[in-house]
TORDO-437113 format. One line per field, with one value per residue (C-alpha): residue in three letters; y, z, x. Coordinates in nm, 2 decimals, padded with zeros to 4 digits. Each point is the difference from the previous one (the first is absolute). Layout:
drenvo c(ALA,...) $
v c(Y,...) $
w c(Z,...) $
u c(X,...) $
END
This chain:
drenvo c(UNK,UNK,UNK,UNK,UNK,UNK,UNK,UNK,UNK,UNK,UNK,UNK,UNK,UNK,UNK,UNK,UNK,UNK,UNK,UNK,UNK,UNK,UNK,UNK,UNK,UNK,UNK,UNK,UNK,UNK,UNK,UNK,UNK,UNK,UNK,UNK,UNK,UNK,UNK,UNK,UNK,UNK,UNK,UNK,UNK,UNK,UNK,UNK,UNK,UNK,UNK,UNK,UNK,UNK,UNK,UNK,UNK,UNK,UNK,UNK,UNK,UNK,UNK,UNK,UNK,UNK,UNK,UNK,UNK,UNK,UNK,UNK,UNK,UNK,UNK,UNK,UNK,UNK,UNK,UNK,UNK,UNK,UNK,UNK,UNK,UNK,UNK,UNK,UNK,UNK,UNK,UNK,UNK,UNK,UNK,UNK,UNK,UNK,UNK,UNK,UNK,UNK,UNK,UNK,UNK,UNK,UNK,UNK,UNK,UNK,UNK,UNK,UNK,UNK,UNK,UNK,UNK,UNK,UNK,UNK,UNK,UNK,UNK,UNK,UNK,UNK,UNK,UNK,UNK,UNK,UNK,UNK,UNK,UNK,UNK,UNK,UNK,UNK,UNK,UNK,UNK,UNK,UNK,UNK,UNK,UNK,UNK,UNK,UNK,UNK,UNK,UNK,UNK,UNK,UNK,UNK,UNK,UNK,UNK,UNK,UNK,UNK,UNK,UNK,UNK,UNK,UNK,UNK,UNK,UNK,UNK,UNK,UNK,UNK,UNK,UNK,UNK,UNK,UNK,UNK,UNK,UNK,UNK,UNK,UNK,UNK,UNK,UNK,UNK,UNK,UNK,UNK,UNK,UNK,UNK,UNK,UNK,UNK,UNK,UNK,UNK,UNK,UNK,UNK,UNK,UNK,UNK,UNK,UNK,UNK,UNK,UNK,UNK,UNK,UNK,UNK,UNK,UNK,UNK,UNK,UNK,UNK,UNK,UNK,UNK,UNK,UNK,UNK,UNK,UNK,UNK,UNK,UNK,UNK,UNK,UNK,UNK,UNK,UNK,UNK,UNK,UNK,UNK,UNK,UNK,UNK,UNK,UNK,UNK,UNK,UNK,UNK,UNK,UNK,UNK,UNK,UNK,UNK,UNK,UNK,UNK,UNK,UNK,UNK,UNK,UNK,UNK,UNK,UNK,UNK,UNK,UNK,UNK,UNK,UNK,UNK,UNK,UNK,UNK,UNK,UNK) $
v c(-01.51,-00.38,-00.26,-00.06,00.39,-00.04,-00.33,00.21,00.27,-00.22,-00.21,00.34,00.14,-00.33,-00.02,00.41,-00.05,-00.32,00.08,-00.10,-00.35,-00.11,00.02,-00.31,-00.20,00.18,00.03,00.30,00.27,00.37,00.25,00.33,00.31,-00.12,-00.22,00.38,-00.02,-00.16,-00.16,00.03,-00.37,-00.26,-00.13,-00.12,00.22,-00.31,-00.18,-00.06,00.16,00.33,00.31,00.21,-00.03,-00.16,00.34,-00.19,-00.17,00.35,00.11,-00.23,00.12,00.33,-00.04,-00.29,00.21,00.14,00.29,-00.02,00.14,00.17,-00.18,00.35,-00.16,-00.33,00.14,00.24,-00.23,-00.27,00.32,00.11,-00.35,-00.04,00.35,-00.10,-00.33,-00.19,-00.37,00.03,00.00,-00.37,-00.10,00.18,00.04,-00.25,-00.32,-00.20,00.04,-00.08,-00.31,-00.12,00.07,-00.18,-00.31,-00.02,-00.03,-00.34,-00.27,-00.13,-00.17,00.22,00.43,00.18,00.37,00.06,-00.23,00.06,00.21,00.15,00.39,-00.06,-00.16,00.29,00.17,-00.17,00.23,00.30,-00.18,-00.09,00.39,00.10,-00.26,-00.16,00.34,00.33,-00.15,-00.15,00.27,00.23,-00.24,-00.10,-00.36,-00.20,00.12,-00.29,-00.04,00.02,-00.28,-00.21,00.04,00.13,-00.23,00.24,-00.03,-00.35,-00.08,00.26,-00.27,-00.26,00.15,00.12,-00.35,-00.22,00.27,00.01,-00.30,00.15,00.12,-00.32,-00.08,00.32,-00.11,-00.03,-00.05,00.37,-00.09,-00.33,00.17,00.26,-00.31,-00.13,00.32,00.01,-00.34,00.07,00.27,-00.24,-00.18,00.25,00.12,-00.27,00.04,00.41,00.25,00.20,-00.14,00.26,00.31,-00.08,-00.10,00.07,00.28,00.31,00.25,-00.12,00.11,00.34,00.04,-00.17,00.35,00.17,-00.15,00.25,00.32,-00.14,00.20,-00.32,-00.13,-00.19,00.20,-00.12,00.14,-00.06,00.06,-00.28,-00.26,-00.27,-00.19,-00.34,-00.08,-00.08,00.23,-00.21,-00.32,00.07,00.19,-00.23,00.21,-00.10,00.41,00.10,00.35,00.04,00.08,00.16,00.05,00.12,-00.30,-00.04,-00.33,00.12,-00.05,00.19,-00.28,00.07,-00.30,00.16,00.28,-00.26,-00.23,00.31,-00.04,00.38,00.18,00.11,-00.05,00.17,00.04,00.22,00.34,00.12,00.29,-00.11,00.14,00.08,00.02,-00.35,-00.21,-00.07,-00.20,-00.15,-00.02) $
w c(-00.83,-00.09,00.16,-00.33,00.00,00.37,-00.07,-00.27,00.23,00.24,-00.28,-00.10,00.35,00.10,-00.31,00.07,00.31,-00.07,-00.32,00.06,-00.14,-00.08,00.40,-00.02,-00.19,00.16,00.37,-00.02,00.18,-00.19,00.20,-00.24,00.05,00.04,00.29,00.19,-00.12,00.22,-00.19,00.14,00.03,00.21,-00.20,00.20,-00.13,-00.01,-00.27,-00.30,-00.23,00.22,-00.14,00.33,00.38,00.24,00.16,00.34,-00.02,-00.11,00.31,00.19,-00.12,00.08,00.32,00.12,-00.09,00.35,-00.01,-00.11,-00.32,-00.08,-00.27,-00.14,-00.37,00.06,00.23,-00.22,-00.31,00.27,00.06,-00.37,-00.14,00.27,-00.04,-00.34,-00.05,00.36,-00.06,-00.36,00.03,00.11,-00.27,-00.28,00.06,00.28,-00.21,00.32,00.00,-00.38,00.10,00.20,-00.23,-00.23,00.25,00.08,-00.34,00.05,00.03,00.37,00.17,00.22,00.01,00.26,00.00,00.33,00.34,00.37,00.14,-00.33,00.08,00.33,-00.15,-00.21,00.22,00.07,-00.32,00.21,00.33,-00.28,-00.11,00.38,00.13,-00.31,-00.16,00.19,00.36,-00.05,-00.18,00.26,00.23,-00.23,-00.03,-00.29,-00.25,00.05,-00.28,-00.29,00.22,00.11,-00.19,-00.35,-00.27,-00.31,00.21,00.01,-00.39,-00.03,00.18,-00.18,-00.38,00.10,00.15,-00.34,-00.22,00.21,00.13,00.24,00.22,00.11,00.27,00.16,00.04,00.37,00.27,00.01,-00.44,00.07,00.26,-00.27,-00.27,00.27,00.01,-00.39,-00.07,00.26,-00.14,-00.36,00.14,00.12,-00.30,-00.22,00.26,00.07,-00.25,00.16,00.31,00.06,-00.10,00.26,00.30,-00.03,-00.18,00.16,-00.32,-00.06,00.36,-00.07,-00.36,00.21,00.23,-00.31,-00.19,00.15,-00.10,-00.29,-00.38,-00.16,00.22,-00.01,00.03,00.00,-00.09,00.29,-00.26,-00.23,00.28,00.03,00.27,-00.21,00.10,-00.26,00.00,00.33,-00.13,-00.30,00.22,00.08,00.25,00.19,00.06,-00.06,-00.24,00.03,00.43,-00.07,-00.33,00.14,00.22,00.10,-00.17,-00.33,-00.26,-00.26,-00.24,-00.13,00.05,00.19,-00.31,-00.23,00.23,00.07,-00.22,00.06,00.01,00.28,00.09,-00.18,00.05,-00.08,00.00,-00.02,00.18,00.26,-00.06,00.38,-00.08,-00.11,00.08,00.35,00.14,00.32,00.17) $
u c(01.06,-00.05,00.26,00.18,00.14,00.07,00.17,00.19,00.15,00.03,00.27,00.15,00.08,00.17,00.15,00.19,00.05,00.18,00.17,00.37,-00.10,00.34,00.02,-00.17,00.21,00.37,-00.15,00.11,-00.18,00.01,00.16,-00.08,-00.15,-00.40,00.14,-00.04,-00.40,-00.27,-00.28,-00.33,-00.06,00.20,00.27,00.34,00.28,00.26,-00.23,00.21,-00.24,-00.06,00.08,-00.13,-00.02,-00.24,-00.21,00.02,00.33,00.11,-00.20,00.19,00.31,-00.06,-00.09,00.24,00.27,00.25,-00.06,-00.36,-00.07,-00.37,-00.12,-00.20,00.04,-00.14,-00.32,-00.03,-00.09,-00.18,-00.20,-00.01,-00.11,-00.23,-00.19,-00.02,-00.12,-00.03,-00.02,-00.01,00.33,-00.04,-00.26,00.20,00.42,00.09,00.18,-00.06,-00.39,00.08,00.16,-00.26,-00.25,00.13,00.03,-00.36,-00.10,00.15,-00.28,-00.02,-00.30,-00.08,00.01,-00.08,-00.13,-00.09,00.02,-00.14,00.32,00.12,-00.05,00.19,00.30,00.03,00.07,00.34,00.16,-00.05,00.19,00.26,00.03,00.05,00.19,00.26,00.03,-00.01,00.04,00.33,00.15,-00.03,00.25,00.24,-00.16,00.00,-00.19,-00.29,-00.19,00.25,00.21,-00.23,-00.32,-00.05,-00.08,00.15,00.32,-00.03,-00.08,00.28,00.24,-00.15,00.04,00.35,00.10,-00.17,00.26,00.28,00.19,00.22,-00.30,-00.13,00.22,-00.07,-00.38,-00.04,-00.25,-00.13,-00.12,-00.12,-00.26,-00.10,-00.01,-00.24,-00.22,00.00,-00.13,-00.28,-00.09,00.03,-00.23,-00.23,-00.01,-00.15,-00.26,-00.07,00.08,00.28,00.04,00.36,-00.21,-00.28,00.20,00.31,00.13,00.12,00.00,-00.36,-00.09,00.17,-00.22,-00.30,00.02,-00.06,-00.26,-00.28,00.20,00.18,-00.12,-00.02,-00.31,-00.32,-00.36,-00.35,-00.34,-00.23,-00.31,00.10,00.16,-00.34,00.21,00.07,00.29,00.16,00.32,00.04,-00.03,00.25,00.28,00.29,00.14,-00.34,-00.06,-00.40,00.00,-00.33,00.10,00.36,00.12,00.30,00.11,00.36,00.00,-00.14,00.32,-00.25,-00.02,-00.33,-00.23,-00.21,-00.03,-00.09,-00.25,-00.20,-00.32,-00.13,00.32,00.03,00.39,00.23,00.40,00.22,00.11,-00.37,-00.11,-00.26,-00.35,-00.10,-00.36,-00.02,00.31,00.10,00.27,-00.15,00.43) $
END
């Protein structure tokens, strides 16, 4: 699949999962009945134009709830999505790894694909996952990371306080750290091509587990790989295909696909040829 027709779902599942656009011009957040549906990708459930709920501010939810609720619904489509698709999820359906797409098209001196401490920083989304998400939930703390950390809240704040007035004054201390966090990651942006998705994101971590089982996956044919390198080169999530085509970072975009000039990566919901295709995870 060629960029343009990723470019194009990536539009259209934005585009559903934010389809209360009037929201955007009342501030007005819909309350109806596909507020009680998770999407797969991150999208904060009090941005104007969302028509369904966060799957880890729902998680959250769940979970921070006295007495604690099990969130069986909401793992089970984590689990579902995951299965099915890993990070393509995150290269297809997420409108925040649309967002920032669309950012570092923006013309800047200097991008960045890969820099000397890269693959330990990305680590940090995992940390996030344990610590801001499940940890606190399990001591009645504050959920973390939809407080204090995610950017889809934050533009969330942002589109609701630019369409309603009366909000404003209520912007404290807590939203100017977060208004902090998101221009960083602005920044950051211009710079690396999804700077949240690799370091930060705690729903990416939980598709990340699932890339090497997930149907929709990447395989390569040993016979045909001649070791150019040139899947490497072209992948902007800095993950070599031609080593593990099934990387926790790979957001199945397809480059890799394309730059290969024998064929021998494909993605998708193939069935794997165990004769000739291995995947070296």
């Amino acid at each position: 699949m060629d960029n343009r027709r990723r470019f194009t779902i990536q539009s259209a599942a934005a585009l559903l999962q934010n389809a209360n656009l009037k929201g955007f011009f009342t501030g007005r957040i819909y309350g109806g009945a596909a507020k009680g549906v998770c999407v797969p990708g991150l999208n904060c459930y009090s941005c104007p134009g969302a028509v369904g709920a966060c799957p880890i501010g729902s998680l959250q939810s769940f979970l921070g709830a006295r007495p604690v609720k099990i969130p069986y619904y909401v793992v089970g489509l984590l689990v579902f999505f995951g299965a099915l698709l890993g990070r393509a999820v995150c290269g297809f359906l997420c409108p925040l790894g649309w967002l920032q797409e669309l950012l570092h098209r923006v013309p800047f001196p200097k991008k960045i694909r890969s820099f000397r401490g890269d693959r330990a920083l990305r680590r940090v989304k995992y940390l996030i996952l344990a610590l801001l998400v499940v940890l606190p939930l399990f001591f009645a703390l504050t959920p973390f990371f939809c407080k204090y950390l995610c950017p889809a809240g934050t533009l969330a704040g942002v589109l609701l306080a630019l369409s309603d007035a009366a909000l404003r004054p209520l912007l404290g201390g807590i939203f100017a750290w977060k208004a902090a966090v998101l221009l960083a990651l602005l920044v950051l942006g211009l710079m690396i091509w999804r700077p949240f998705c690799r370091y930060l994101c705690p729903l990416g971590a939980i598709y990340g587990l699932f890339n090497r089982f997930a149907l929709y996956r990447g395989e390569l044919d040993e016979s045909k790989c001649v070791r150019c390198g040139k899947c490497a080169a072209v992948c902007r999530m800095a993950v070599d295909p031609s080593v593990r085509p099934n990387d926790s970072e790979c957001i199945r975009c397809g480059d890799c696909v394309r730059a290969c000039p024998t064929g021998a990566i494909k993605m998708g919901f193939a069935v794997q040829n165990k004769k000739t295709i291995q995947s070296r995870d």
